[in-house]
Structures are given as C-alpha cells and as structure tokens.
N, C-alpha and C positions, 0 to 999 in steps of 0.2 A: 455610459450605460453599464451597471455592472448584471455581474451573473449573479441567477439562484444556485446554490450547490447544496445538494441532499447528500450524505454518506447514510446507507443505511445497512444495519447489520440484521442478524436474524432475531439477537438479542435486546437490540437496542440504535437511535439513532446519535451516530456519530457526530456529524456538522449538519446545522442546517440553516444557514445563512447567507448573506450574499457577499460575492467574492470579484476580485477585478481579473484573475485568472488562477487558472487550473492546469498541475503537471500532472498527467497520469501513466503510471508505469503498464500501458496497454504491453499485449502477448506480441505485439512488432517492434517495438522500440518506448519512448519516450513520447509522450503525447502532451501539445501543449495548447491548451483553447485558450479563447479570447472571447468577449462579446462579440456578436454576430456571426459565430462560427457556423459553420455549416451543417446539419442534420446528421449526425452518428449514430450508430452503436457499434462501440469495441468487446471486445473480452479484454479484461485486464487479469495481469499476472500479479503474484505475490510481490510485493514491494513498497516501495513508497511513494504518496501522492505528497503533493505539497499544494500549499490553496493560497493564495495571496489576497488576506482578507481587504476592507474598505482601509484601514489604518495603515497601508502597506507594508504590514509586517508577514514573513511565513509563517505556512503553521504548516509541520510534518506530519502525516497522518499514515501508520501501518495500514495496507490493504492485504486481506489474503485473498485474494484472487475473487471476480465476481465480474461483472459486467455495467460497462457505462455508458447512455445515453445523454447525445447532448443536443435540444433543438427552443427552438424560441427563448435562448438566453439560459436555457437549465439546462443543470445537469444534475441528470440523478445516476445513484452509483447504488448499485446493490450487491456486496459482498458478503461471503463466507464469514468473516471476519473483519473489525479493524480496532483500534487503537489510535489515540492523539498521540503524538510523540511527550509532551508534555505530562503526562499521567503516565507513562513507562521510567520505572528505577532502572539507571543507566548502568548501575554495576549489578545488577540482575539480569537484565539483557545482554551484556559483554558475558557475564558466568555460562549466559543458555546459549550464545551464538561459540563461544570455547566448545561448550560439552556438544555442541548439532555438529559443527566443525569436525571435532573429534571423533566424531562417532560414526561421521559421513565417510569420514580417511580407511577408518576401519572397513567399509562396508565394501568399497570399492575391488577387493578384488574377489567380494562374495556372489556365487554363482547364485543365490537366492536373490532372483528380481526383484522384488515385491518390499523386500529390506532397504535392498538399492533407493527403491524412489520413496520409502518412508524416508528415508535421511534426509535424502534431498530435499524435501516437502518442510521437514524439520528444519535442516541450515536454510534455505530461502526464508520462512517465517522469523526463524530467530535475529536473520540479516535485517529483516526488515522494520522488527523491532527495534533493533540498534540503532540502525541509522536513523528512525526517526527519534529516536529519544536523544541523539546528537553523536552516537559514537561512530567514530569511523570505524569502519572496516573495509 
C-alpha cells in the first residue's frame, strides 16, 4: 500500500503523488514514515525531505521549514518554501551555501541578534538547497 504525499508551498505545489516512503527533517530529528504509520503532526525544520517514489528511486526535495501531517496513508506538508533537488543548479547553490557560510562566520561574534539568526536562516536554507540538488556539504 503506498502513500499519498502532497508538498505544498505558498506559491506553488511541489509533489503530489504517491510514494512507498517519506524522510522528513522534522524539528526532533529525522522522521521516517511508511504506510500505515500512525496519525501525526510535526513541525518540520529547514532541510531536506527525500520521498521514495513507486519506481523506487529518491527524489530530494528542499523544505524551508512548515508543518507535516501524516494519517490514513497521507501526508501532507505545508511549507514556507521548497524546491525539488532536481531543478536546483548545483554550482549556484555551492556559490549561495560558500557566501551564507561566509557571512554566518562573520556574524558570530556580532552582538546584533537579529543578524545572528538572519545568517543562520540563510546557511540552513542554502545547506538545504545543496544537499538536495546532490552537493555535499
């Protein structure tokens, strides 16, 4: 029995098809469903989901952070943002996760909070990009 899986952004829908399972970068750790899981809702952090579609190949999918519901086989995600890793240029996202990186190093010893957790916000999204568009970091 597979899963439905919905990614839906504010812009636009991301995936919506069925899947045999779901990795999701919930705000506790790594979250991984299966058909028949049991009734949720997480908050998920900025990172990377990955979906294992019918063909059992991955597919990486950038989330910026939002919330996901999983019950009678679905799951639906509603995020801030996301991105297929697939339609992200892999030397544009290594250029923006260098300059968030860079900029993050910078900020750390700036007594302006508000800077601090822009950075932050910034290298998590840019990591997130990377990694699903295949670059490690």
């Amino acid at each position: 029995m597979a899963l439905t899986v919905r990614v839906i952004a504010p812009d636009k829908t991301v995936w919506d098809s069925s899947a045999e399972e779901v990795i999701l970068p919930s705000t506790t750790g790594q979250l991984g469903i299966l058909s028949g899981h049991a009734p949720l809702l997480t908050a998920l952090e900025t990172g990377v989901m990955r979906v294992r579609s019918a063909d059992k190949t991955w597919v990486p999918i950038a989330l910026m952070g939002g919330f996901a519901e999983v019950e009678n086989n679905e799951v639906i995600i509603l995020v801030n943002g996301a991105e297929r890793g697939d339609s992200i240029d892999r030397d544009a996202a290594r250029a923006a996760y260098t300059e968030a990186e860079s900029r993050y190093s910078q900020l750390q010893q700036s007594t302006n909070k508000q800077e601090q957790i822009q950075a932050t916000q910034a290298m998590k999204r840019a990591r997130a990009r990377l990694q699903a568009a295949g670059g490690g970091v």
